[in-house]
MARSE-136828 format. One line per 5 residues: number of its first residue (from 1); their letters; for each residue x, y, z of N, C-alpha, C. Coordinates in pm, whole numbers, plus 50000, padded with zeros to 5 digits. Layout:
<sites>
NUM	A	X/Y/Z/X/Y/Z/X/Y/Z  ...
</sites>
This chain:
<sites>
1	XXXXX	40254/73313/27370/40321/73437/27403/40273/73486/27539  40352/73537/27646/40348/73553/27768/40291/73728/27736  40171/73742/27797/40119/73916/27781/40245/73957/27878  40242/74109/27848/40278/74258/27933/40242/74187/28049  40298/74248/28148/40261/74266/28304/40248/74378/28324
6	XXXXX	40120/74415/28353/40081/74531/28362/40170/74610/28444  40173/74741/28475/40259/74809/28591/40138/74848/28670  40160/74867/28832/40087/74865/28924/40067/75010/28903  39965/75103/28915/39948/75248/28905/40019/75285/29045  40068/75421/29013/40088/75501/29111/40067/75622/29131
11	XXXXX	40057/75643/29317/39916/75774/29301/40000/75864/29289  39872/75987/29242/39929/76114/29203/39895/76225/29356  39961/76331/29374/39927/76403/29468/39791/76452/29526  39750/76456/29419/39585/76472/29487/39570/76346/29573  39595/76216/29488/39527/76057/29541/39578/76064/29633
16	XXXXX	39680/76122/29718/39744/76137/29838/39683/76250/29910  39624/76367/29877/39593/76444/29991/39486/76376/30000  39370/76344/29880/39205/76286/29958/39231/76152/30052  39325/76113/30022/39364/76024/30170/39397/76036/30290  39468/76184/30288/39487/76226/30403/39413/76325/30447
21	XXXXX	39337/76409/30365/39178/76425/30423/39092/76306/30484  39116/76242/30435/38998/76158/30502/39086/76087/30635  39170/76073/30629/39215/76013/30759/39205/76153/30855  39219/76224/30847/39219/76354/30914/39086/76350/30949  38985/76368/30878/38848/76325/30926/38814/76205/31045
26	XXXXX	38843/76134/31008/38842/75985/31092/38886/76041/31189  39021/76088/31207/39097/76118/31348/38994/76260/31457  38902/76389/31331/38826/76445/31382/38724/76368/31479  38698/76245/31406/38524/76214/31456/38574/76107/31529  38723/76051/31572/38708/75953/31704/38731/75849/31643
31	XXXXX	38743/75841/31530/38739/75682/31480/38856/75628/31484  38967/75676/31470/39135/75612/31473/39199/75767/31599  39268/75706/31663/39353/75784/31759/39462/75850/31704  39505/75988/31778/39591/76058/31694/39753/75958/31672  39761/75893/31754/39897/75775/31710/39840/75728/31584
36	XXXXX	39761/75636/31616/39694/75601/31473/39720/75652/31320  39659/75819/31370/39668/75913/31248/39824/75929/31197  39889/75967/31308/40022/75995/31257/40072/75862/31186  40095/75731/31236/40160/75605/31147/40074/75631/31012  39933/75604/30986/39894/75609/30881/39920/75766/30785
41	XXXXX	39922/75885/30818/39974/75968/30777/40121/75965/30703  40196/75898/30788/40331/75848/30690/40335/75766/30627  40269/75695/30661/40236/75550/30549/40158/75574/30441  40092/75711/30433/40031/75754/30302/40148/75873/30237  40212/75871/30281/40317/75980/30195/40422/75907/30166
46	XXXXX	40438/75763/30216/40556/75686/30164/40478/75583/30065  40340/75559/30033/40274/75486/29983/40329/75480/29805  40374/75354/29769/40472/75375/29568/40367/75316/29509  40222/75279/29577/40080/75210/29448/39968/75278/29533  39903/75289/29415/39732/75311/29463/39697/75260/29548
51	XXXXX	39696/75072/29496/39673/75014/29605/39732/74982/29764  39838/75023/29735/39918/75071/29901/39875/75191/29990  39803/75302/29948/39751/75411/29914/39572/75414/29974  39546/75342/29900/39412/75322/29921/39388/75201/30054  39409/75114/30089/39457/75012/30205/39465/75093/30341
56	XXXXX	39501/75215/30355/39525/75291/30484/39354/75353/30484  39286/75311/30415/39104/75395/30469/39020/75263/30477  39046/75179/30403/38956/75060/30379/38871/75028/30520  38928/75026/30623/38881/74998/30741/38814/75115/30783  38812/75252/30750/38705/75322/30778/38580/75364/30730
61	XXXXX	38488/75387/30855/38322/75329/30863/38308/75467/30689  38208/75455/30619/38121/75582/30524/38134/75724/30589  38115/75794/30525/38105/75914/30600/37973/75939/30652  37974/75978/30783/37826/76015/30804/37793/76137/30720  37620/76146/30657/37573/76258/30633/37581/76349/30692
66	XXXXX	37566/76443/30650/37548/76611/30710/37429/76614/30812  37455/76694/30961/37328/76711/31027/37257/76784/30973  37127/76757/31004/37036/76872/30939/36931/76936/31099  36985/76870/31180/36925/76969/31329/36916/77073/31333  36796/77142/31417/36806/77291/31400/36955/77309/31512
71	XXXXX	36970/77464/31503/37052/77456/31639/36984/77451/31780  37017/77419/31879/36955/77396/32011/36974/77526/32084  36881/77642/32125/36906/77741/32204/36915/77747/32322  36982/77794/32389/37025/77788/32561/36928/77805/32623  36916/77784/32720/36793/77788/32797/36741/77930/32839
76	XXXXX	36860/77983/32905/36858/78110/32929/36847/78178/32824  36867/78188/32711/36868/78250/32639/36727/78238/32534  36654/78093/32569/36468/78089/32545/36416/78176/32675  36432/78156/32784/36379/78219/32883/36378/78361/32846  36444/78440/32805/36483/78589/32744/36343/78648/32635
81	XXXXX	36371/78504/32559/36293/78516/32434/36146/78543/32503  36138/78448/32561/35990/78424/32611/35935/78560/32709  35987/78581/32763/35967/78678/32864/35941/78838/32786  36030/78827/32653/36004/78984/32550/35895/78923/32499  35836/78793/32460/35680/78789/32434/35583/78821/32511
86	XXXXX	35612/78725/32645/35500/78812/32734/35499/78924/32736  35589/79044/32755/35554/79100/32760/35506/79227/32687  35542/79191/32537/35448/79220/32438/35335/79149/32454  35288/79084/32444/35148/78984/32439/35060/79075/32570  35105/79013/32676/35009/79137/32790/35014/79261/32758
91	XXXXX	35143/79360/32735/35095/79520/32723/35010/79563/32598  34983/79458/32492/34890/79484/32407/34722/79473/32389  34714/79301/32548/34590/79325/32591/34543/79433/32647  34682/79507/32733/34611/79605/32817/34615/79692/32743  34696/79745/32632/34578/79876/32511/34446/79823/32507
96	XXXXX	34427/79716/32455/34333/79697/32416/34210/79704/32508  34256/79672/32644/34201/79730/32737/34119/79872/32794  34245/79926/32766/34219/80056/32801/34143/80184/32671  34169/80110/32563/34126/80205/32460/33986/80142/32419  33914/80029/32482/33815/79951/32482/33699/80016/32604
101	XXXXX	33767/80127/32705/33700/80199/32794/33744/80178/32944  33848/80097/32958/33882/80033/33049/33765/79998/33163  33789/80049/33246/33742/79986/33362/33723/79821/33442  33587/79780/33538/33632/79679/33632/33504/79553/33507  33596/79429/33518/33683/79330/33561/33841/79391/33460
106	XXXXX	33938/79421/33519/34049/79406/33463/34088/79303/33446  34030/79280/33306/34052/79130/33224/34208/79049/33211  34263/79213/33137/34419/79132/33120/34528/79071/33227  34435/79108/33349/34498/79049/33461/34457/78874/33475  34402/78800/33392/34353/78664/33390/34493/78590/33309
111	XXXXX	34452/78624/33220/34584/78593/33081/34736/78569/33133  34762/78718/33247/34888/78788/33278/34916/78719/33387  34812/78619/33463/34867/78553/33588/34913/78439/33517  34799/78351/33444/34736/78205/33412/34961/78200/33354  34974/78280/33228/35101/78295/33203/35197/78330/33244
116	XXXXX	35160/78400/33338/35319/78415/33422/35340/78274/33500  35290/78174/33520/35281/78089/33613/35389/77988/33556  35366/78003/33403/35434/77900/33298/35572/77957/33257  35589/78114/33291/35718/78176/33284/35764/78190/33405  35727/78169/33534/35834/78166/33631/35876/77992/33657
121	XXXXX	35778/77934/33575/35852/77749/33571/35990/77755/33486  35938/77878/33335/36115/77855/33257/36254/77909/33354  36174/78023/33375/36257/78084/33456/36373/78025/33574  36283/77914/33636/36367/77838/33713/36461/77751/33664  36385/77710/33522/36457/77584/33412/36579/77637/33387
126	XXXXX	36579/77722/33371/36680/77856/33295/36847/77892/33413  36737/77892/33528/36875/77920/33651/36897/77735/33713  36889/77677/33647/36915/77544/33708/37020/77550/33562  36978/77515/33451/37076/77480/33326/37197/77599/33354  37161/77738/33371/37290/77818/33381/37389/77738/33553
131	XXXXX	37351/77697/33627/37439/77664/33702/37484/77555/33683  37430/77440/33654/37501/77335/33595/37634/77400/33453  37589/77479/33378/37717/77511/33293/37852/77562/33340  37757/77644/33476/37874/77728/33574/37987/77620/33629  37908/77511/33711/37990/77404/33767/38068/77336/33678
136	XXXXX	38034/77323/33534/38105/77206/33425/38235/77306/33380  38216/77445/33418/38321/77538/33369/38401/77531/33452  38359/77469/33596/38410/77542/33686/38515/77372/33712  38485/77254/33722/38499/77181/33706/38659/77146/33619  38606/77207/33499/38719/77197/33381/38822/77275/33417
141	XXXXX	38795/77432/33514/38951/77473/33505/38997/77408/33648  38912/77303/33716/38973/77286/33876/39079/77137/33797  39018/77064/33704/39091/77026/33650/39235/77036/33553  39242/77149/33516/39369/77166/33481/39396/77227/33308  39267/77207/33302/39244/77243/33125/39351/77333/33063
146	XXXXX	39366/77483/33173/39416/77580/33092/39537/77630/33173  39518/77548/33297/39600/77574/33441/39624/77725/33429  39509/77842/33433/39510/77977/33427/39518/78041/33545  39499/77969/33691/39529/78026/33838/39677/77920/33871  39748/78010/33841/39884/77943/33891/39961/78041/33966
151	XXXXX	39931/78164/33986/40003/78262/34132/40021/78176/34224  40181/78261/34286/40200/78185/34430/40089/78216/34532  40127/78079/34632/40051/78042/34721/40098/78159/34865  40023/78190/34949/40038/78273/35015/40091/78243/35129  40172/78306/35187/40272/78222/35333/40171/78086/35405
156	XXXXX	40310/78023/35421/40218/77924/35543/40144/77877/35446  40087/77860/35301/39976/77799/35262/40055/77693/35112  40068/77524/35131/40126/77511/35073/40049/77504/34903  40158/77498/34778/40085/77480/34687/40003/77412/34619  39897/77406/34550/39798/77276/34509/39850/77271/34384
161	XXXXX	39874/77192/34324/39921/77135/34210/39772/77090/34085  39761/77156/33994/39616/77193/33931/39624/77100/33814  39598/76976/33862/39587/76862/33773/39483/76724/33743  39519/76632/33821/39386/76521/33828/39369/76545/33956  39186/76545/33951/39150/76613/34121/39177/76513/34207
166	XXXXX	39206/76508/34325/39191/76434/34428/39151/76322/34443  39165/76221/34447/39048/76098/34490/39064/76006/34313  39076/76069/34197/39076/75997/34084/39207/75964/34013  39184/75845/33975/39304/75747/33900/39347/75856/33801  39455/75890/33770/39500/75967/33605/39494/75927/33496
171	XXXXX	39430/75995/33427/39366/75932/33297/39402/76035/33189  39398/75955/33001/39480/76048/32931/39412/76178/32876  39520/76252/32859/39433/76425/32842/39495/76430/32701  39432/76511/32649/39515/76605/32488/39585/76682/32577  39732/76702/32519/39818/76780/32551/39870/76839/32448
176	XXXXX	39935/76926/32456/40052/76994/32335/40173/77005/32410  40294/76886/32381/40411/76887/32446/40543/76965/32370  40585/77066/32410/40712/77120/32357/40827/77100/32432  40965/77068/32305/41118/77052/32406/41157/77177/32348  41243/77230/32433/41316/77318/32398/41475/77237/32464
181	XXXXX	41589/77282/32389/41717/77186/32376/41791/77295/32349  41905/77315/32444/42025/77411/32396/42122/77312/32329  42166/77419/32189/42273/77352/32107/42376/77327/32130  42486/77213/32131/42607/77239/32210/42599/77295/32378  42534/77232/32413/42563/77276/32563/42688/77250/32608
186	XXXXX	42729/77108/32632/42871/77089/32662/42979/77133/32634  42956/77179/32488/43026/77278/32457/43098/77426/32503  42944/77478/32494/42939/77620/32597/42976/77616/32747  42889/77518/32801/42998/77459/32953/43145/77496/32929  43184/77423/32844/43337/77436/32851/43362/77541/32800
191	XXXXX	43401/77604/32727/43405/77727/32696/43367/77860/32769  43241/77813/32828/43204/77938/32923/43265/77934/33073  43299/77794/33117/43302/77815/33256/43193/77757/33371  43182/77711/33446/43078/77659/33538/42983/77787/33531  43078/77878/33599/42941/77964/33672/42925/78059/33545
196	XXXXX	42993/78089/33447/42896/78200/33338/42833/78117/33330  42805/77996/33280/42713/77855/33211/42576/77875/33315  42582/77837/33418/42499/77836/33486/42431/77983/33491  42477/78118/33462/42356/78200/33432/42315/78254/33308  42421/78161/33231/42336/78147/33049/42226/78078/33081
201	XXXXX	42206/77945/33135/42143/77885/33135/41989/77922/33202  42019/78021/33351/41941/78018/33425/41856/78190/33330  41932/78245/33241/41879/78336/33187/41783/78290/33068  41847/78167/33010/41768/78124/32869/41610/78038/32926  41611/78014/33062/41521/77927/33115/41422/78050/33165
206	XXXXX	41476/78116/33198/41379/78295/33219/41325/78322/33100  41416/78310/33010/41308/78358/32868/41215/78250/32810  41269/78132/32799/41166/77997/32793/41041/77989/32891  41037/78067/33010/40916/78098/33079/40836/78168/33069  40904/78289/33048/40833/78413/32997/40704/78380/32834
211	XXXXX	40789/78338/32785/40736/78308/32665/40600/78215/32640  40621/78118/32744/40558/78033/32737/40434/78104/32861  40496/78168/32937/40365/78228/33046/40286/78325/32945  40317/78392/32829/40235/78494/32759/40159/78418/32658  40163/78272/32648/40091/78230/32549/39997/78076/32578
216	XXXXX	39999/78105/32756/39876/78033/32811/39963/77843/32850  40100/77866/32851/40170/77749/32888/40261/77761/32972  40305/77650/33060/40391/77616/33134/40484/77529/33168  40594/77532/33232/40698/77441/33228/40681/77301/33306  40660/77203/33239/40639/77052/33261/40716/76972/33371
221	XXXXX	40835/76993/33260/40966/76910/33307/41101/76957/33314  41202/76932/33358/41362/76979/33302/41426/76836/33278  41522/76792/33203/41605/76733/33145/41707/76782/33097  41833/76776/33195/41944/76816/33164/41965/76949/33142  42019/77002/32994/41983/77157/32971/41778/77168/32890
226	XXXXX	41742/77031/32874/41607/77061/32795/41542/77086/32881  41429/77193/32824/41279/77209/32859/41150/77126/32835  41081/77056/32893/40945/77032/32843/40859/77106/32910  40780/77169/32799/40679/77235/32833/40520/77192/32762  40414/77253/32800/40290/77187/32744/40173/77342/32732
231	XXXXX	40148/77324/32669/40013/77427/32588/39938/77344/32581  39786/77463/32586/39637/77395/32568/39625/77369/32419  39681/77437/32309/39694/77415/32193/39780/77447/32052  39792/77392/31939/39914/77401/31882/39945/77517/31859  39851/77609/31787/39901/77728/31736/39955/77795/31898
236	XXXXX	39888/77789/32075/39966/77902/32137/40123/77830/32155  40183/77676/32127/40306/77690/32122/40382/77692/32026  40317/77759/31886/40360/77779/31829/40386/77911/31849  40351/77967/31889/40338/78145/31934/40450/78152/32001  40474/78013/32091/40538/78070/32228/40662/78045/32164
241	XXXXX	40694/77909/32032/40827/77889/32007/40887/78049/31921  40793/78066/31839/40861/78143/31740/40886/78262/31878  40820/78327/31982/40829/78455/32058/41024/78395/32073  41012/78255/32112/41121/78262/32187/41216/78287/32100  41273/78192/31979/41368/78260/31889/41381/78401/31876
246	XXXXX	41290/78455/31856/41322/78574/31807/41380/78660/31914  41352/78642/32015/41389/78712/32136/41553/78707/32151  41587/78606/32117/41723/78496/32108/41840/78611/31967  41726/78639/31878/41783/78698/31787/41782/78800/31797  41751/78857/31873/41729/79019/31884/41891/79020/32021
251	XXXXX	41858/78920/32094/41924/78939/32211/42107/78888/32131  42135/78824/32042/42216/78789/31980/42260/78910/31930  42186/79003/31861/42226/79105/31784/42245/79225/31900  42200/79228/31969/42207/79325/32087/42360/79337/32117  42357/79180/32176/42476/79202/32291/42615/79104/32218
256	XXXXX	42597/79048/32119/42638/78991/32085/42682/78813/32072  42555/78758/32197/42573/78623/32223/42469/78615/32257  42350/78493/32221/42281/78412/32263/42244/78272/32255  42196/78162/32320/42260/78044/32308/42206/77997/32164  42192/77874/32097/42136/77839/31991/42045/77753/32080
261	XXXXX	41949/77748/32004/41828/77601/32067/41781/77568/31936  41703/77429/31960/41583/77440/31861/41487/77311/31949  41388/77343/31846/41234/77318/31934/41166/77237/31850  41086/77088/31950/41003/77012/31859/40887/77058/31915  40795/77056/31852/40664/77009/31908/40553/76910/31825
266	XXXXX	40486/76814/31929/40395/76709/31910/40276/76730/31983  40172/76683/31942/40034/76682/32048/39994/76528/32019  39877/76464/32160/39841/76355/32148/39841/76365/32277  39728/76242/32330/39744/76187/32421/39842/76158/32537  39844/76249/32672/39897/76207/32760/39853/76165/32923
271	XXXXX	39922/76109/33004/39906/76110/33159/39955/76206/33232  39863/76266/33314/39889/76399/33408/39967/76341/33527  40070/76390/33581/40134/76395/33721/40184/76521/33752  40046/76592/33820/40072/76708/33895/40113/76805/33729  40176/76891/33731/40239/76962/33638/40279/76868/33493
276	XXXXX	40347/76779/33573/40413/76697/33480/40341/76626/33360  40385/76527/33268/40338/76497/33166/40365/76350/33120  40330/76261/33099/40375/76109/33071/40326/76084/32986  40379/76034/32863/40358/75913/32779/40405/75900/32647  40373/75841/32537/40460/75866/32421/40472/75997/32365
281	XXXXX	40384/76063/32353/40331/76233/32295/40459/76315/32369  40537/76277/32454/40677/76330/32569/40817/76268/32462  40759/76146/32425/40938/76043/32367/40932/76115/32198  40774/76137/32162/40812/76168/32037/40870/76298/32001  40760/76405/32079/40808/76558/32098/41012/76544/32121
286	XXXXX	41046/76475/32225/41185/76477/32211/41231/76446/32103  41189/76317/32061/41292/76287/31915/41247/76397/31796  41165/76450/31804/41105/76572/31714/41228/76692/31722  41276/76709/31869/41385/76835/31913/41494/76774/31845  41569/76650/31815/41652/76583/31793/41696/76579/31691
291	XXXXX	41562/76639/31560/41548/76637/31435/41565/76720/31384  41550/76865/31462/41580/76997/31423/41694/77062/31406  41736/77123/31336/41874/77205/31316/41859/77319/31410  41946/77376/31463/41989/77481/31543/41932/77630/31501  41871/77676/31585/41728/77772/31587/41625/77785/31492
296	XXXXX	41595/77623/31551/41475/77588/31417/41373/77502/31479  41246/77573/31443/41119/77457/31539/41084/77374/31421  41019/77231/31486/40997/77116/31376/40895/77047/31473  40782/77071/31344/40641/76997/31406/40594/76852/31350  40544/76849/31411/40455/76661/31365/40333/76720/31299
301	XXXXX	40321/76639/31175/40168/76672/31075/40085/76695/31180  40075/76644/31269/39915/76681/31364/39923/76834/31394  40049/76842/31445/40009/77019/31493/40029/77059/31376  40098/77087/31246/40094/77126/31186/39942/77145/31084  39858/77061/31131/39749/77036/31060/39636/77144/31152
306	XXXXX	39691/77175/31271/39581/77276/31360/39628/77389/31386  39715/77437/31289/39782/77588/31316/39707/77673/31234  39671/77842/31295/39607/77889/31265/39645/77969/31141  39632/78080/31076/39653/78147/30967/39779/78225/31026  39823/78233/31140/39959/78369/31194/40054/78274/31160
311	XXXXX	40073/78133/31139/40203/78031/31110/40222/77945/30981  40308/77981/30938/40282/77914/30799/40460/77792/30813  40455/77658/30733/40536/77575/30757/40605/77558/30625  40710/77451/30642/40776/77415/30516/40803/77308/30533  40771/77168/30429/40757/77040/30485/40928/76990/30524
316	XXXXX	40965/76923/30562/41086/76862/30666/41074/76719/30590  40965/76635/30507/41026/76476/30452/40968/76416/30571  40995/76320/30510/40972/76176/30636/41091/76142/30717  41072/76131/30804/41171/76123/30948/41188/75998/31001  41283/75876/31005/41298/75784/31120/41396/75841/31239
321	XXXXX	41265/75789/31281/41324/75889/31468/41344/75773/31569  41466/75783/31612/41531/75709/31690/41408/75649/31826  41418/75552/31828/41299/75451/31861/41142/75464/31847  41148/75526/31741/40940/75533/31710/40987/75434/31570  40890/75361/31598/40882/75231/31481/40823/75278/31361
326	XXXXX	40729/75431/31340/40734/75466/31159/40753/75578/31091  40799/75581/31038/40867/75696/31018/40799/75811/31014  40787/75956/31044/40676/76060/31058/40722/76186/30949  40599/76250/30928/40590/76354/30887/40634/76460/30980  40765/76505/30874/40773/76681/30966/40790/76781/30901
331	XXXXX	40748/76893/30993/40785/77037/30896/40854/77113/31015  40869/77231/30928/40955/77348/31032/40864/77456/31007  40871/77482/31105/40805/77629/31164/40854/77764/31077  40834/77852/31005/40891/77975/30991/40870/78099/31062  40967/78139/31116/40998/78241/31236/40990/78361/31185
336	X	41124/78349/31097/41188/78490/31090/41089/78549/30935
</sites>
């Protein structure tokens, strides 16, 4: 007699989030790249066995233990420490001094040199580490981190473009890439006319700036009627998408017309050119806009996984997106 064939188990929702905790981990500590994370992220929500399931961690290292280091105090901020000892420590020799009868050899003056000698050495330690932090700060915004000095340039003086410095090859940065996409444009073209079109357009690109200038981002690229734009991080374009709808809806209800859009956003790895932005984290964010219904933002698990407590989502399914080879996790943003 031929036994049962067993049936292969299949996981239950938990066996799926501690998988995607832990890949989420991995992707924290460097060990798989956020591309990485995202394929395996869908490949654990499309996973029909345990063992299909379990196969997406196998290759990652144990977890490291917990540090147990003290914390490390700033330099300047031991120098502080030290200096309210001395000078408790000396003004107590000198009571003791003085309520001892004072007079000559003024002793506590031995103690008060021998040690100050060893506190004007921190002291220096202290203004050497604070300027090195100054320069690494200073460094990071000449690089482009937050691109927070972007005022025009003053006559006669042309503009510097606040990206990879001078002299170095471009190399990849974390970015947060957003499209913004009017619905039916061709549509509205026709219907509206060349020139109303052109100051729908040039008005909806005023508010796509605005929005994005109040929440620490700026405009990348143009494509056609789309926007690419880029933030230092997910939750401020998430700020900046939902500001913009709503603005859209208010301005809809106002006057009675505003255009429709909707908005992807992705983060990951990109190449800097000047303002601009290169690399897949640009093709996916588009096919992300592509995916969305009409005044509706739609994120990739990654940003959705670093949004703060002001944004809450609703999952979107697994997505095949016109030329990314696996299928992704998406959600939508809630606005209203």
């Amino acid at each position: 007699m031929v036994p049962a064939r067993q049936p292969v188990p299949r996981p239950s929702d938990d066996d799926r989030a501690r998988v995607v905790d832990r890949l989420r981990d991995a992707a924290g500590d460097g060990v798989i790249t956020l591309d990485d994370l995202e394929d395996r992220l869908a490949a654990a929500y499309a996973a029909g066995t345990l063992p299909e399931l379990a196969s997406l961690t196998t290759d990652l290292p144990d977890l490291a233990p917990a540090r147990t280091d003290p914390p490390v105090v700033p330099d300047d901020v031991a120098f502080r420490m030290h200096l309210t000892v001395y000078g408790l420590v000396i003004g107590m020799l000198v009571v003791i001094w003085a309520t001892s009868g004072g007079g000559l050899p003024f002793w506590p003056l031995l103690p008060a040199a021998g040690w100050g000698v060893g506190l004007g050495a921190h002291w220096q330690v202290a203004r050497l580490s604070a300027g090195r932090r100054n320069r690494h700060h200073s460094q990071r915004e000449q690089q482009g981190i937050r691109h927070e000095a972007r005022g025009a340039s003053a006559p006669g003086v042309p503009a510097i473009a606040v990206g990879t410095p001078a002299g170095e090859a471009p190399g990849p940065r974390f970015v947060v890439a957003m499209f913004v996409d009017v619905v039916g444009s061709t549509s509205l073209n026709e219907a509206l006319g060349d020139e109303q079109w052109v100051a729908v357009r040039r008005a909806l690109r005023e508010q796509v700036a605005a929005c994005a200038d109040a929440h620490g981002g700026w405009e990348a690229n143009t494509a056609g009627d789309g926007v690419l734009l880029r933030f230092p991080d997910p939750a401020s374009a998430a700020s900046a998408a939902t500001e913009l709808l709503r603005r859209l809806e208010r301005q809809r209800a106002e006057t009675g017309f505003a255009p429709s859009v909707r908005v992807g956003i992705h983060s990951g790895d990109a190449v800097e050119d000047g303002d601009d932005i290169i690399g897949n984290v640009v093709n996916l964010a588009a096919r992300v806009t592509d995916a969305a219904d009409a005044d509706e933002i739609v994120v990739t698990e990654h940003v959705a996984d670093h949004l703060d407590g002001r944004h809450t989502t609703t999952g979107r399914g697994l997505h095949t997106l016109k030329g990314i080879s696996r299928p992704r996790h998406l959600l939508a943003l809630v606005w209203r």
